[in-house]
Backbone as ProteinMPNN parsed JSONL, in Angstrom:
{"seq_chain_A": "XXXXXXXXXXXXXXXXXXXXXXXXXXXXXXXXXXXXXXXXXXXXXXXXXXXXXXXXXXXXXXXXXXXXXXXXXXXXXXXXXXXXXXXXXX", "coords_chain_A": {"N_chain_A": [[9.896, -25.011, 34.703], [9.452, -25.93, 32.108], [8.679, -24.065, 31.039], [10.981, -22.258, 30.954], [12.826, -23.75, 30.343], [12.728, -25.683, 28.74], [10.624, -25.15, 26.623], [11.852, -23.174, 25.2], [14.186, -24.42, 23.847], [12.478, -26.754, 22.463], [11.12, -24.785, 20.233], [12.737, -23.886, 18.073], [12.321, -26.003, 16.619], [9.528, -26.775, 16.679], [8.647, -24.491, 14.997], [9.888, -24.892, 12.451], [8.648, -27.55, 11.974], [5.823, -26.816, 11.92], [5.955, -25.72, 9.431], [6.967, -26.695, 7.844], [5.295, -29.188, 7.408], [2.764, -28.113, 6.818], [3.164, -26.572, 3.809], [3.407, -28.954, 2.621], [1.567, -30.109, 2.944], [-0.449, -28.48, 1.024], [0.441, -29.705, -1.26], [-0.258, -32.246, -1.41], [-2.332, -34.725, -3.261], [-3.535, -37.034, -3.025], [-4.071, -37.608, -0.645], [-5.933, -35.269, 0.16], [-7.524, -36.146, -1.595], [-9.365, -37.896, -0.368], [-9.847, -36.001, 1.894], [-11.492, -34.663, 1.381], [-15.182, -33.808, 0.362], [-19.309, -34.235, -0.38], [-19.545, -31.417, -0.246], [-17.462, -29.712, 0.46], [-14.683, -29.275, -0.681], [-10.845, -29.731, -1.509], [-7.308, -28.202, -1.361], [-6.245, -29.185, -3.348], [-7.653, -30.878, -4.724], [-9.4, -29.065, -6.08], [-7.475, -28.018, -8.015], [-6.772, -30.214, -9.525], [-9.7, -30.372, -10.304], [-9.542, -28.438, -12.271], [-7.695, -28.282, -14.028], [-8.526, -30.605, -15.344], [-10.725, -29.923, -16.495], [-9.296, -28.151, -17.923], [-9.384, -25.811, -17.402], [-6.868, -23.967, -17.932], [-6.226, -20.965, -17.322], [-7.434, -20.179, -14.893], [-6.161, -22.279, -13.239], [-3.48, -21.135, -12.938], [-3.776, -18.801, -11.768], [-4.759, -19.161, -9.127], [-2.911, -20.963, -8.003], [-0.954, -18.519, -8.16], [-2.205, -17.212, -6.38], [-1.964, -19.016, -3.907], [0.651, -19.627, -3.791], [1.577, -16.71, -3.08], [-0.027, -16.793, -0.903], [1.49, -18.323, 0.812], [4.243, -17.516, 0.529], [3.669, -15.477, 1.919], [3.103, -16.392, 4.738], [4.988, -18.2, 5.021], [6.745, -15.45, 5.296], [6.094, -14.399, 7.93], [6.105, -16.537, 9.57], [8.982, -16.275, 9.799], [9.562, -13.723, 10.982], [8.281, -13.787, 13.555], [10.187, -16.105, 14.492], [12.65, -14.609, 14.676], [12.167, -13.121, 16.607], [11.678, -14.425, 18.818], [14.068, -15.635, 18.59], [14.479, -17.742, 17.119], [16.876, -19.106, 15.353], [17.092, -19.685, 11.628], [17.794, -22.212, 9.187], [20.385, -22.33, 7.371]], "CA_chain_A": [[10.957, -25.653, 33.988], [8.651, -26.308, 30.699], [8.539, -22.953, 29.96], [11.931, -21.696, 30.961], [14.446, -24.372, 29.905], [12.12, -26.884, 27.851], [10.051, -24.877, 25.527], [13.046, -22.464, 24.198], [14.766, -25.458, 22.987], [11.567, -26.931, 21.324], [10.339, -23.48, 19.459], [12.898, -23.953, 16.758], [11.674, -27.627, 16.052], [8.0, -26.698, 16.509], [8.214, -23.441, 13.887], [9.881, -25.661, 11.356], [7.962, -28.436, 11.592], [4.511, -26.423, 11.198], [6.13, -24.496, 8.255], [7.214, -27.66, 6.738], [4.264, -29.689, 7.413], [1.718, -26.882, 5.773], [4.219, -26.733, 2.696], [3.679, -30.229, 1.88], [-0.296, -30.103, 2.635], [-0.887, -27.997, -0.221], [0.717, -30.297, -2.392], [-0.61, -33.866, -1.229], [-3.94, -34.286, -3.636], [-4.196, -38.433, -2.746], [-5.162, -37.247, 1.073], [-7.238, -33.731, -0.21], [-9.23, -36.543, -2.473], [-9.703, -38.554, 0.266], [-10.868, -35.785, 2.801], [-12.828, -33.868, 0.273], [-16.35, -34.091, 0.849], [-19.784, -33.359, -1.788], [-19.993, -29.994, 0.002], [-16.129, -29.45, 0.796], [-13.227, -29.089, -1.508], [-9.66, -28.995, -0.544], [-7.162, -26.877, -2.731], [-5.321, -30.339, -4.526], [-9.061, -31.483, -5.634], [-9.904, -28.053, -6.559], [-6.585, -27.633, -9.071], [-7.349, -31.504, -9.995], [-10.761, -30.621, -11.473], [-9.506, -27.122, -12.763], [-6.783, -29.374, -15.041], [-9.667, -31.612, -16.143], [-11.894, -29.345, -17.425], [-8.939, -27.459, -19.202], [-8.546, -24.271, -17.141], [-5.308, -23.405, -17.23], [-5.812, -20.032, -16.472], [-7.564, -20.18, -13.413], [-5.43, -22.57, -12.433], [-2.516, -20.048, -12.966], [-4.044, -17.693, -11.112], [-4.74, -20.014, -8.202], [-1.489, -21.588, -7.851], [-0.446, -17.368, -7.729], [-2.621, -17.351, -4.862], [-1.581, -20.035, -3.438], [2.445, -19.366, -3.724], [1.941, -15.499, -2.119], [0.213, -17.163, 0.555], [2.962, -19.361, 1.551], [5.559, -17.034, 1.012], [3.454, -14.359, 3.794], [3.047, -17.231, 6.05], [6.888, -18.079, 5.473], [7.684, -14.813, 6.1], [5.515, -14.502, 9.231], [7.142, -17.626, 10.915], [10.938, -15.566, 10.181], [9.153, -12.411, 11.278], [8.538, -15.029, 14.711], [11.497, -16.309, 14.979], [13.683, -13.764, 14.928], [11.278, -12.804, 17.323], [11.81, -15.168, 19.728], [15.444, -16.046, 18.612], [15.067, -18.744, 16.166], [17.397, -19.382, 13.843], [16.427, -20.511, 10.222], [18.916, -23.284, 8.598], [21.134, -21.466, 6.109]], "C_chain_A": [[10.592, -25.771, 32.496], [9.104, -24.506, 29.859], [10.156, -21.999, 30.131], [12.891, -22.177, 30.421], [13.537, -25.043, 28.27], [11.675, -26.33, 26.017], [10.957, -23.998, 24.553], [13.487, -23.711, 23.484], [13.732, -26.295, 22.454], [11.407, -26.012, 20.485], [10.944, -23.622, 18.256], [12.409, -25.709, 16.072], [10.31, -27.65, 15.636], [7.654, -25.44, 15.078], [8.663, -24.043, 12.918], [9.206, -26.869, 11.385], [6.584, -27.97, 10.726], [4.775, -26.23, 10.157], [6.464, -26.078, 7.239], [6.083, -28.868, 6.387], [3.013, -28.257, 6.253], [2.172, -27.165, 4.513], [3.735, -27.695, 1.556], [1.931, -30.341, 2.027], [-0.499, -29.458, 1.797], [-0.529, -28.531, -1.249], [0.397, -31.969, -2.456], [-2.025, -33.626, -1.945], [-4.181, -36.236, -3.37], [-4.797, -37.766, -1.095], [-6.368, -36.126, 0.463], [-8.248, -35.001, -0.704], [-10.21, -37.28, -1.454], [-10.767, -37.621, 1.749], [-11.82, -34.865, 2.616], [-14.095, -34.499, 0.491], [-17.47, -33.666, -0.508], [-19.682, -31.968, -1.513], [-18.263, -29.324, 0.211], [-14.921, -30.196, -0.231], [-11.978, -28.526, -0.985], [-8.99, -28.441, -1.835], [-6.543, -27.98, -3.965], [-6.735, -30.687, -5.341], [-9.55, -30.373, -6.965], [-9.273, -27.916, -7.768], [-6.732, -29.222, -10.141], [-8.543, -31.083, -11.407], [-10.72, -29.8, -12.416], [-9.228, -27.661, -13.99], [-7.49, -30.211, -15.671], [-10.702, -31.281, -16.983], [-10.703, -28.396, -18.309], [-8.527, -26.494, -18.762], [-7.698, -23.503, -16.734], [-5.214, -21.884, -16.524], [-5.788, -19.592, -15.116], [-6.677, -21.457, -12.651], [-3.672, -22.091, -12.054], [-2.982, -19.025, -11.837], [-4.184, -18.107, -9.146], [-3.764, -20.426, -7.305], [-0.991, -19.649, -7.634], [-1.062, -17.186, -6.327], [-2.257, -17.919, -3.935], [0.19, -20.299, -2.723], [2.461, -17.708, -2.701], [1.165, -15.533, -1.108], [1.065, -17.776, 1.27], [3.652, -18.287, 1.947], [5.019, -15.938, 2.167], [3.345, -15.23, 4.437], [4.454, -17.49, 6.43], [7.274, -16.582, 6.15], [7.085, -13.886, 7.687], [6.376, -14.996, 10.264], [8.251, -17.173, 11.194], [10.729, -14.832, 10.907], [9.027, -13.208, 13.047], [9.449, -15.543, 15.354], [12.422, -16.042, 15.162], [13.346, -12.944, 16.201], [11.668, -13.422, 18.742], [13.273, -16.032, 19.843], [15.614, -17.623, 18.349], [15.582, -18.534, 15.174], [16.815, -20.168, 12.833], [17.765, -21.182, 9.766], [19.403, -22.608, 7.392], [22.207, -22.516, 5.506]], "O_chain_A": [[11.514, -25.697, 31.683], [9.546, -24.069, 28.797], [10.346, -21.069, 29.346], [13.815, -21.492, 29.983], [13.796, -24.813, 27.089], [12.028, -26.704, 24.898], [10.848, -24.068, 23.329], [12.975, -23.903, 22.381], [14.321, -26.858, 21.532], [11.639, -26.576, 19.416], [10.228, -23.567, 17.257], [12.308, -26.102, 14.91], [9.861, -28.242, 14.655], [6.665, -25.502, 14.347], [7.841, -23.918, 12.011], [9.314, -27.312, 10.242], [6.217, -28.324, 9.605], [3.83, -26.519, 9.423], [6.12, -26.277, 6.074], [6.016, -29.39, 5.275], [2.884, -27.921, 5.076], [1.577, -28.092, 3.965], [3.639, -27.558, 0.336], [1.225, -30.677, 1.075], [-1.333, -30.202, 1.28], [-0.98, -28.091, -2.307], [0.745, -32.736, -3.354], [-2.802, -32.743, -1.581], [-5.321, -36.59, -3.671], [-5.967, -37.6, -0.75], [-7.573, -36.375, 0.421], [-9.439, -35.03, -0.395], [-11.436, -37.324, -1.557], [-11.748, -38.036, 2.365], [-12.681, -34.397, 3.361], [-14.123, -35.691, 0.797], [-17.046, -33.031, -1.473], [-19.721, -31.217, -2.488], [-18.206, -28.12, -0.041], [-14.522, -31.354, -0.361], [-11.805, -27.484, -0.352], [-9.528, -28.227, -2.921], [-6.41, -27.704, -5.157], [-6.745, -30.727, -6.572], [-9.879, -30.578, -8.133], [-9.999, -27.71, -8.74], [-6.778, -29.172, -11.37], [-8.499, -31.253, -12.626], [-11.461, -29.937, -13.389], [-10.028, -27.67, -14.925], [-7.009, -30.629, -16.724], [-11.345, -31.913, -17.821], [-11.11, -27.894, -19.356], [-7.52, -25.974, -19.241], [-7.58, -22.721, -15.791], [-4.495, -21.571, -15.576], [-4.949, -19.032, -14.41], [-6.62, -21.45, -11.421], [-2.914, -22.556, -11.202], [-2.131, -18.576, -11.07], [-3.772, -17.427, -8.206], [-3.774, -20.273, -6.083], [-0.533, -19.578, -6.493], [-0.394, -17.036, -5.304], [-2.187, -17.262, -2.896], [0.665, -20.845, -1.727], [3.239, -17.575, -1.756], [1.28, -14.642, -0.267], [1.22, -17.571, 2.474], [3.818, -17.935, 3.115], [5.717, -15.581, 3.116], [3.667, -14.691, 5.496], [5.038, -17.245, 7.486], [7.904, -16.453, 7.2], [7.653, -12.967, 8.277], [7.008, -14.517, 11.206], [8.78, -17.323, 12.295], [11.525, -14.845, 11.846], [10.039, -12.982, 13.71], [9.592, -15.508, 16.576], [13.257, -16.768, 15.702], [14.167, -12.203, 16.742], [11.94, -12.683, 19.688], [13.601, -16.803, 20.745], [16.345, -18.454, 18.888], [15.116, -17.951, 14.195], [16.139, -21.171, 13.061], [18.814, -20.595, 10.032], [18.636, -22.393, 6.454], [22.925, -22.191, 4.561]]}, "name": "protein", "num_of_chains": 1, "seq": "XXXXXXXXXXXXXXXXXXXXXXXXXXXXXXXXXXXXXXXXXXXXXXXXXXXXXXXXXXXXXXXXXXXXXXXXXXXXXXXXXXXXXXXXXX"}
């Protein structure tokens, strides 16, 4: 029953949630500071100290990194859900 009736009608709830959850983790830097470590840096701390010392470029370049990973992970999850016959909210 889970997997025949149940889990179809979760899948579009569960692929937008991850996708929207992730999204918003790359842009929270009060949690990153908090679960940043001396040996472990998350990516909000990282662009934090970039901006503090001045380096805009690398943090240009970063933030490019950063944006054409999203958008292949976004277009993974479509690539998924069209897959499995989720619709995306238009």
């Amino acid at each position: 029953m889970f997997r025949r009736i149940l889990l179809p009608l979760l899948r579009p709830v569960l692929v937008t949630a991850w996708l929207w959850v992730m999204i918003h983790a790359f842009r929270e830097l009060p949690i990153s500071a908090i679960l940043s470590g001396p040996e472990t840096r998350t990516v909000g701390v990282a662009i934090y100290s970039l901006w503090t010392e001045g380096s805009f470029g690398l943090i240009s370049a970063f933030a490019v990194m950063i944006i054409s990973l999203l958008i292949v992970v976004s277009y993974g999850v479509e690539l998924f859900g069209r897959r499995f016959g989720v619709t995306g909210v238009r």
